[in-house]
TIPASE-974072 format. One record per atom (N, C-alpha, C, O): residue number from 1; atom name; x, y, z. Coordinates in Angstrom, 3 decimals, padded with zeros to 6 digits. Layout:
BEGIN
{markol->NUM; badren->CA; u->X; v->Y; w->Z}
...
***
This chain:
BEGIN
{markol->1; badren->N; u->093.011; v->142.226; w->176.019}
{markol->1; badren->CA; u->092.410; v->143.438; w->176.550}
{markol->1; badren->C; u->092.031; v->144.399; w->175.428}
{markol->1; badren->O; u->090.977; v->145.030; w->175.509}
{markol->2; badren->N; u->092.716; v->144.512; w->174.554}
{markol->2; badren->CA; u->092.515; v->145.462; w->173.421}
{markol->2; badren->C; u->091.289; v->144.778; w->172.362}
{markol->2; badren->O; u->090.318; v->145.398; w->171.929}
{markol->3; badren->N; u->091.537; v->143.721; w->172.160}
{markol->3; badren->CA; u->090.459; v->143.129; w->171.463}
{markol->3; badren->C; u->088.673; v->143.497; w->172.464}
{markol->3; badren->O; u->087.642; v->144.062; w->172.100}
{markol->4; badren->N; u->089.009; v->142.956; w->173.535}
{markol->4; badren->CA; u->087.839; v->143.136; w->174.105}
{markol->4; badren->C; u->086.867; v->144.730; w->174.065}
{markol->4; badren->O; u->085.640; v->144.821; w->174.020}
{markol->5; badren->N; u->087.945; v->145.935; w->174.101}
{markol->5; badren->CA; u->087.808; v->147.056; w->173.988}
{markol->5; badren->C; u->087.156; v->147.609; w->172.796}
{markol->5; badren->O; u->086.142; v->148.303; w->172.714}
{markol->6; badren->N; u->087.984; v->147.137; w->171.842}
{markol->6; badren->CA; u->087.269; v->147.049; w->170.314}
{markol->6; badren->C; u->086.193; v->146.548; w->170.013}
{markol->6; badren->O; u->085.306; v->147.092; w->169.356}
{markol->7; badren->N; u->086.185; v->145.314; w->170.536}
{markol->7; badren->CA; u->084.818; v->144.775; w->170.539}
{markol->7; badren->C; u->083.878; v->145.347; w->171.133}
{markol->7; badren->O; u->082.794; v->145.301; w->170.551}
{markol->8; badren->N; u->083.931; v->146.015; w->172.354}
{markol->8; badren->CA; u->083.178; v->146.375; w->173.068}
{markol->8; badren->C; u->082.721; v->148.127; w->172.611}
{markol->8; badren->O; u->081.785; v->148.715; w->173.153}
{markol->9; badren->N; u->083.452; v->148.637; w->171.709}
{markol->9; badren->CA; u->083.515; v->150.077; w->171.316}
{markol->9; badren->C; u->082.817; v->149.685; w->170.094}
{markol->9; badren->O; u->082.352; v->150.732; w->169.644}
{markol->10; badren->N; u->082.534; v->148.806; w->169.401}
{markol->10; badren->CA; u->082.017; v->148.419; w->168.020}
{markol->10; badren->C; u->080.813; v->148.199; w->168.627}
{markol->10; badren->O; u->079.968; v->148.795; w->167.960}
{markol->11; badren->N; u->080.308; v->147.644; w->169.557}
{markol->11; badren->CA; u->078.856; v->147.388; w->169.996}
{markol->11; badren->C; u->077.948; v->148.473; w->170.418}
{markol->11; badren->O; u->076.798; v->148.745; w->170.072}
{markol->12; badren->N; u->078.791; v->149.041; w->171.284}
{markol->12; badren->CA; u->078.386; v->150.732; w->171.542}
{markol->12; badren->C; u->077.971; v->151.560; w->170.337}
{markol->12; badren->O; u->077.092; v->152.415; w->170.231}
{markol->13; badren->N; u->078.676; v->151.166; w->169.624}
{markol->13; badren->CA; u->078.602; v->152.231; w->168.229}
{markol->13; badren->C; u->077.803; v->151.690; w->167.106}
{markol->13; badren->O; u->077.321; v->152.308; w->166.157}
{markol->14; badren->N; u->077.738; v->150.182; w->167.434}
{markol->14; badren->CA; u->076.071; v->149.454; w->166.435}
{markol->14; badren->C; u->074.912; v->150.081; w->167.193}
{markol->14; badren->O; u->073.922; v->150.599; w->166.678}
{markol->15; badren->N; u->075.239; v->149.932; w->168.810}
{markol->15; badren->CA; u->073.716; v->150.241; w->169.169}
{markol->15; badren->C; u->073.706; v->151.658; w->168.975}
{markol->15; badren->O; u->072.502; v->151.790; w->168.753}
{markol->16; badren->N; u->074.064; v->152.532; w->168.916}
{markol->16; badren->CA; u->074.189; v->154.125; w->169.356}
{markol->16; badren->C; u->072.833; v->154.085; w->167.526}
{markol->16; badren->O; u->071.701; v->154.449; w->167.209}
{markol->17; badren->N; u->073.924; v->153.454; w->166.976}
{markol->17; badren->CA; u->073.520; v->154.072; w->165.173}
{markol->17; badren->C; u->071.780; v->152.892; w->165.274}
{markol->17; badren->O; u->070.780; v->153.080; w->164.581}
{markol->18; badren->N; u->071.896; v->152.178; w->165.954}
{markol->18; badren->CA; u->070.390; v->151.829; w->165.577}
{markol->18; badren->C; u->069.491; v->152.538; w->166.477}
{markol->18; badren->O; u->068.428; v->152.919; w->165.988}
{markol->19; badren->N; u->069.742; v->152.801; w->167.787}
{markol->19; badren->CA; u->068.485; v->153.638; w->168.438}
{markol->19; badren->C; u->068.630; v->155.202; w->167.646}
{markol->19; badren->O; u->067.628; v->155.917; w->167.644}
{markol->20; badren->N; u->069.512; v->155.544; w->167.186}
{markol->20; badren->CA; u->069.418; v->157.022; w->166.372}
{markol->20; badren->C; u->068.599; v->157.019; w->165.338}
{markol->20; badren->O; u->067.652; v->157.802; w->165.269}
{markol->21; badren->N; u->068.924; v->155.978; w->164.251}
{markol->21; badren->CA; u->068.178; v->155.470; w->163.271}
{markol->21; badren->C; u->066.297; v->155.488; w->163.401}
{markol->21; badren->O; u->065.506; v->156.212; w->162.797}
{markol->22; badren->N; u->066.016; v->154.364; w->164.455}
{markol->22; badren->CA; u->065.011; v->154.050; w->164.488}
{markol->22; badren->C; u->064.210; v->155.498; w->165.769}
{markol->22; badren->O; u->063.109; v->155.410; w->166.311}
{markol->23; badren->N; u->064.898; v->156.302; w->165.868}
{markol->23; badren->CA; u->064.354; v->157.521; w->166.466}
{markol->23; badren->C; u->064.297; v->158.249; w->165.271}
{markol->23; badren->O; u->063.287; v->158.834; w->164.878}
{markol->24; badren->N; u->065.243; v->158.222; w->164.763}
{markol->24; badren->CA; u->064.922; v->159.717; w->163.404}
{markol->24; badren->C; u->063.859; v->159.311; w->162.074}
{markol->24; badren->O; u->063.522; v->160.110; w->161.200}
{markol->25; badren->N; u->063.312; v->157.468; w->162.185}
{markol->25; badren->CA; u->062.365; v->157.288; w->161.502}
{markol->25; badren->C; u->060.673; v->157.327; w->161.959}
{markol->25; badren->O; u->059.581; v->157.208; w->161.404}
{markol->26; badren->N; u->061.162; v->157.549; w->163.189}
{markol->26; badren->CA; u->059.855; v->157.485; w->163.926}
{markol->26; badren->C; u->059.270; v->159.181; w->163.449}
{markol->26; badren->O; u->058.360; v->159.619; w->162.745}
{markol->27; badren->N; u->060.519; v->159.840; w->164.393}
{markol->27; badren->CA; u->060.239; v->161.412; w->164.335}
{markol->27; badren->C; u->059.648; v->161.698; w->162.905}
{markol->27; badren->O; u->058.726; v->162.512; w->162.959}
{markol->28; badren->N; u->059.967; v->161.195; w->161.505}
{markol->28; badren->CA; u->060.077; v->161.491; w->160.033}
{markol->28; badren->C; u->058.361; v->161.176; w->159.581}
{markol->28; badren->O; u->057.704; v->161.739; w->158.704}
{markol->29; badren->N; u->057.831; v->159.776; w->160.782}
{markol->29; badren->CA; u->056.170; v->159.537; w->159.975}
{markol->29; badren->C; u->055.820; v->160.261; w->161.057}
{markol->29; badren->O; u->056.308; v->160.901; w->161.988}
{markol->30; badren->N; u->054.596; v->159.859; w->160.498}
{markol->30; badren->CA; u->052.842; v->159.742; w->161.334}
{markol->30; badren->C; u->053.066; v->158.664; w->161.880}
{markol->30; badren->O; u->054.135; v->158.060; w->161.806}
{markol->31; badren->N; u->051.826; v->158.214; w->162.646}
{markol->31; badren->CA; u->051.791; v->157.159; w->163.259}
{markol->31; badren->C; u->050.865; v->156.174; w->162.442}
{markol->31; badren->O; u->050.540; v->155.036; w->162.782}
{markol->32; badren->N; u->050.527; v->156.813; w->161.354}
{markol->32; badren->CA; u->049.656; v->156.204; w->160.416}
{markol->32; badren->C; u->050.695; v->155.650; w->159.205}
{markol->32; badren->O; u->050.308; v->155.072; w->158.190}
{markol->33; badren->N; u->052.087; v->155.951; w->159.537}
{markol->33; badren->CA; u->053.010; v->155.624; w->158.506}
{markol->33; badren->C; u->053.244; v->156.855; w->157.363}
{markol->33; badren->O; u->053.885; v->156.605; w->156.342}
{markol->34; badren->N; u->052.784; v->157.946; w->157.562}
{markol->34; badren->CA; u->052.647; v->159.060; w->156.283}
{markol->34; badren->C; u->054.199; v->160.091; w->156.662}
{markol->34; badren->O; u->054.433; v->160.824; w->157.623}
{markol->35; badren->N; u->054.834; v->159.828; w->155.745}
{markol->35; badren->CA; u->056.376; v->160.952; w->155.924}
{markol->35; badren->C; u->055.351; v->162.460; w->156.111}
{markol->35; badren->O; u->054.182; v->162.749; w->155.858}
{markol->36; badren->N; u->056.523; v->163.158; w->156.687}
{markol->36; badren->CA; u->056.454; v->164.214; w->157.401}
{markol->36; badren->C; u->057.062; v->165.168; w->156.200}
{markol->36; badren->O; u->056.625; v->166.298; w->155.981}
{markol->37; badren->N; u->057.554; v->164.885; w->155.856}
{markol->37; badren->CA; u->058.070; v->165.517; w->155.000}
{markol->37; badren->C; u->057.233; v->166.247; w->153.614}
{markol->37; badren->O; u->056.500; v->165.648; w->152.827}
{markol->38; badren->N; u->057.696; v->168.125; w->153.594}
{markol->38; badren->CA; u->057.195; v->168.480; w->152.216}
{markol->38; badren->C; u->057.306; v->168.200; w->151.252}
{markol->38; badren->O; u->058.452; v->168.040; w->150.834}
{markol->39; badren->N; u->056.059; v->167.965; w->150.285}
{markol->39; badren->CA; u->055.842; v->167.275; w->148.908}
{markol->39; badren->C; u->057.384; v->167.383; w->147.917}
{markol->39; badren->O; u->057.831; v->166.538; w->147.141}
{markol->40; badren->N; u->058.126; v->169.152; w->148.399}
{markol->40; badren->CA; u->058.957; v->169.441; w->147.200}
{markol->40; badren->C; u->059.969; v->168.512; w->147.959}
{markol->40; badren->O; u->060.637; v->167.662; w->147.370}
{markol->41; badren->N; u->060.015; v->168.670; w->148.919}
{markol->41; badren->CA; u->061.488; v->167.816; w->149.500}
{markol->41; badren->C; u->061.359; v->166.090; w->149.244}
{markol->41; badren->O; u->062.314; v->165.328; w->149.095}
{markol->42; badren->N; u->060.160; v->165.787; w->149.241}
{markol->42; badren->CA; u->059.769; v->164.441; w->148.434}
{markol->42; badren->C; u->059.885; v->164.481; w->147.093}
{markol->42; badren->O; u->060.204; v->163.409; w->146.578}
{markol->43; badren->N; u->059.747; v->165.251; w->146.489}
{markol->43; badren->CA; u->059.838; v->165.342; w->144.940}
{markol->43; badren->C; u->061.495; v->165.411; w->144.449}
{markol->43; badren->O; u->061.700; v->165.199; w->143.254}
{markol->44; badren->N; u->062.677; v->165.700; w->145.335}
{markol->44; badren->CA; u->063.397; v->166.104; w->144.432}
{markol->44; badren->C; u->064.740; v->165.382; w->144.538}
{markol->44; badren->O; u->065.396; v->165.571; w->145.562}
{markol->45; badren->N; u->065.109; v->164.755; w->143.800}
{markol->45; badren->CA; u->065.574; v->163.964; w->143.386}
{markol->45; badren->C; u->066.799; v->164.692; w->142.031}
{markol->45; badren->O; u->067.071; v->164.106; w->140.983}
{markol->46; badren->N; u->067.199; v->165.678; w->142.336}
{markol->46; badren->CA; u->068.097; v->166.343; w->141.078}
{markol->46; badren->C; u->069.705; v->165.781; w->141.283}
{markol->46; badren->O; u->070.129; v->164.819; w->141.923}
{markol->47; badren->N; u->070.196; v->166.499; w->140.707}
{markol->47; badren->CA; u->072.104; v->166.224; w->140.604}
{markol->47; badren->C; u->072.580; v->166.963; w->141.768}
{markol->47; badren->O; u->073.732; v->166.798; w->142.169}
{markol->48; badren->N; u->071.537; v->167.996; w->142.500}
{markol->48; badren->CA; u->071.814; v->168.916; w->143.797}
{markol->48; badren->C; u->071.898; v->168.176; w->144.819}
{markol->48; badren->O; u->072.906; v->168.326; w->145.510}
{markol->49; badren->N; u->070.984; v->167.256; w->145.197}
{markol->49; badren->CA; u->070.638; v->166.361; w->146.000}
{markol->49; badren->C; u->072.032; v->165.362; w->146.138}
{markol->49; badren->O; u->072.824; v->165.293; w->147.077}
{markol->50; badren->N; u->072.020; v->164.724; w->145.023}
{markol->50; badren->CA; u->073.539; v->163.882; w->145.166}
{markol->50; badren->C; u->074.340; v->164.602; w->145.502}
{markol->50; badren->O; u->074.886; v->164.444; w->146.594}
{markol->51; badren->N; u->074.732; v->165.828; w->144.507}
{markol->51; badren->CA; u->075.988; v->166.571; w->145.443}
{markol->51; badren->C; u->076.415; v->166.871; w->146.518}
{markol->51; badren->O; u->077.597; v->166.902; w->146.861}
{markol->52; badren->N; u->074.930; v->167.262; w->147.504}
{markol->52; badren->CA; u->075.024; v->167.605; w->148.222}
{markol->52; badren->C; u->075.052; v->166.385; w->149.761}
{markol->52; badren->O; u->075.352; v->166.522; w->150.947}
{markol->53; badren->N; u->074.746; v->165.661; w->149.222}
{markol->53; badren->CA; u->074.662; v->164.391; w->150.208}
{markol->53; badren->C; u->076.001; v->163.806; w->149.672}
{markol->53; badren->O; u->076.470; v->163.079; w->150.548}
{markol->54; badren->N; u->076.901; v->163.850; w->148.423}
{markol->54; badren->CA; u->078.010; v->163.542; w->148.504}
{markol->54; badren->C; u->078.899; v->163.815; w->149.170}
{markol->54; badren->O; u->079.787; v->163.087; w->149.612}
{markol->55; badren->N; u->078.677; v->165.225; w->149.333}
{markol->55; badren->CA; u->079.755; v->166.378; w->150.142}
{markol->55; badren->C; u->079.317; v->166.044; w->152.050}
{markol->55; badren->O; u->080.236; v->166.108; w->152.866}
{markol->56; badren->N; u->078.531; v->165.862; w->152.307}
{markol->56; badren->CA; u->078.458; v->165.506; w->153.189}
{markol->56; badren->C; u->078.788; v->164.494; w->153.814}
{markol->56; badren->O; u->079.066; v->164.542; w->155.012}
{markol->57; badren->N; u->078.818; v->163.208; w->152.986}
{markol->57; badren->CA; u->079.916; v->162.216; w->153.303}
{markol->57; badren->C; u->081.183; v->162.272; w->153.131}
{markol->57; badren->O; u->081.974; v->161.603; w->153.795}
{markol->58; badren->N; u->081.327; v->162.626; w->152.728}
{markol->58; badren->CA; u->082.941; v->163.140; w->152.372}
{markol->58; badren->C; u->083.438; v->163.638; w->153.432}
{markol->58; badren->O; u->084.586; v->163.427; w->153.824}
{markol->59; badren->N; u->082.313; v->164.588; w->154.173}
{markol->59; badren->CA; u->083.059; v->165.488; w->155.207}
{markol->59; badren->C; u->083.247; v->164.442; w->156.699}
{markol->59; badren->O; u->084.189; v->164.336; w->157.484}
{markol->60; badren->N; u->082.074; v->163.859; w->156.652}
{markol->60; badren->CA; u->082.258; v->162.811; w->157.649}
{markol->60; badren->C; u->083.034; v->161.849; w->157.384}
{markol->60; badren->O; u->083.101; v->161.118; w->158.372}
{markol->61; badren->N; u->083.569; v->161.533; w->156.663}
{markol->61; badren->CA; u->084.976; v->160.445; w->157.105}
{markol->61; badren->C; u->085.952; v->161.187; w->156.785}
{markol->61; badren->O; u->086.903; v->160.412; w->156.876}
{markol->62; badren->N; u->086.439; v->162.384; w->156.404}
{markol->62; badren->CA; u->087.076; v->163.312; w->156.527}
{markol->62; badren->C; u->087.202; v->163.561; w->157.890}
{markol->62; badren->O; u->088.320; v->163.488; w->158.400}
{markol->63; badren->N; u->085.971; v->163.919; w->158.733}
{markol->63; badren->CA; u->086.173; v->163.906; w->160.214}
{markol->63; badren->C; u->086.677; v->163.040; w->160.601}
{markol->63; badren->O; u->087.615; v->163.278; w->161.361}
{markol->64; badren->N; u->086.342; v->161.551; w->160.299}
{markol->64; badren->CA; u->086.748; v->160.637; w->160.844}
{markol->64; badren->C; u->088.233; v->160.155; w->160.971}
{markol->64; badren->O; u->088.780; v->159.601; w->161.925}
{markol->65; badren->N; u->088.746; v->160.525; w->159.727}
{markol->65; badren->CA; u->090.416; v->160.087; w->159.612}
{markol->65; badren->C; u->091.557; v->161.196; w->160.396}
{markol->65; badren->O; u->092.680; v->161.059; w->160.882}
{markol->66; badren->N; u->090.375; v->162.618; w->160.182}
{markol->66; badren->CA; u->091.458; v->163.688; w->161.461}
{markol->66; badren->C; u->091.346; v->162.741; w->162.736}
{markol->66; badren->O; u->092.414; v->162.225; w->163.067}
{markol->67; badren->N; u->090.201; v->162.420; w->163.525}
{markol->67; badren->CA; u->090.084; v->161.549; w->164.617}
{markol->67; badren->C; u->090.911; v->160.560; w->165.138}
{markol->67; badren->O; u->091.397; v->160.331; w->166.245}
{markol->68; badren->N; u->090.943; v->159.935; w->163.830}
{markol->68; badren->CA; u->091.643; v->158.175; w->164.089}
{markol->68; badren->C; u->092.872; v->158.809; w->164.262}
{markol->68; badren->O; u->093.379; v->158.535; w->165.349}
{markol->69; badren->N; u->093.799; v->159.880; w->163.267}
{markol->69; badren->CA; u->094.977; v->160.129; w->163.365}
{markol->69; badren->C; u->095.646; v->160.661; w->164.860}
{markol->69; badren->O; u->096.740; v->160.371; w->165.345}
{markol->70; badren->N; u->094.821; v->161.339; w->165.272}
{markol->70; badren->CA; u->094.745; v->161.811; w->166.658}
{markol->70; badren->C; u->094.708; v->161.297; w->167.693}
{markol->70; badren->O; u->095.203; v->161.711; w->168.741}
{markol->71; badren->N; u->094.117; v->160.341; w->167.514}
{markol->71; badren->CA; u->094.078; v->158.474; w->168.556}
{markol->71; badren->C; u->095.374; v->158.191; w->168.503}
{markol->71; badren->O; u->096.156; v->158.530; w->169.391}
{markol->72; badren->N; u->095.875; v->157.219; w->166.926}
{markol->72; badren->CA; u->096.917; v->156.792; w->166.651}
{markol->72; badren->C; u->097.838; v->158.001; w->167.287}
{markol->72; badren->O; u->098.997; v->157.600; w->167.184}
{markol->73; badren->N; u->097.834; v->159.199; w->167.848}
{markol->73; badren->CA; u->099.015; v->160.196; w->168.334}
{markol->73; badren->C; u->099.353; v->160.159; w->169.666}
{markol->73; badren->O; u->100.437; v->160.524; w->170.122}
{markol->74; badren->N; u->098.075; v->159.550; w->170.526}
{markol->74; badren->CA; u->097.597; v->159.388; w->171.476}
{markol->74; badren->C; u->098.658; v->157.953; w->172.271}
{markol->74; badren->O; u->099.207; v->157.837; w->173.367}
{markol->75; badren->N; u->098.566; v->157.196; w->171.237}
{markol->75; badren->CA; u->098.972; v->155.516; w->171.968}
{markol->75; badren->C; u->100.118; v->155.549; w->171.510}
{markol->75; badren->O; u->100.889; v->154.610; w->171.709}
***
């Protein structure tokens, strides 16, 4: 029963992340394929950029391990 659950919570959560995915790449072009996006925000590529997309992962599995711990408090 637990396996099945897992399994079944892992599938939910492949599909969730691919229809999100392939919605937030649609929203991002044209339909001609051209990003949406401003030239500077295409251009920049600095040590800000990493940082800041570092810190942001960080925070999300940071979320994630308060979560799991909270589960594991749960059962």
């Amino acid at each position: 029963m637990r396996m099945g659950r897992t399994v079944g919570l892992g599938l939910i959560g492949s599909a969730t992340t691919m229809l999100v995915r392939r919605a937030t790449r649609r929203a991002m072009h044209t339909p001609e394929g051209i990003t949406r996006l401003p030239r500077a925000t295409k251009q920049n590529h600095g040590i800000g950029s990493v940082i800041v997309l570092a810190a942001a992962a960080g925070a999300m599995l940071a979320l994630a391990d308060v979560l799991q711990e909270q589960r594991n408090r749960q059962t």
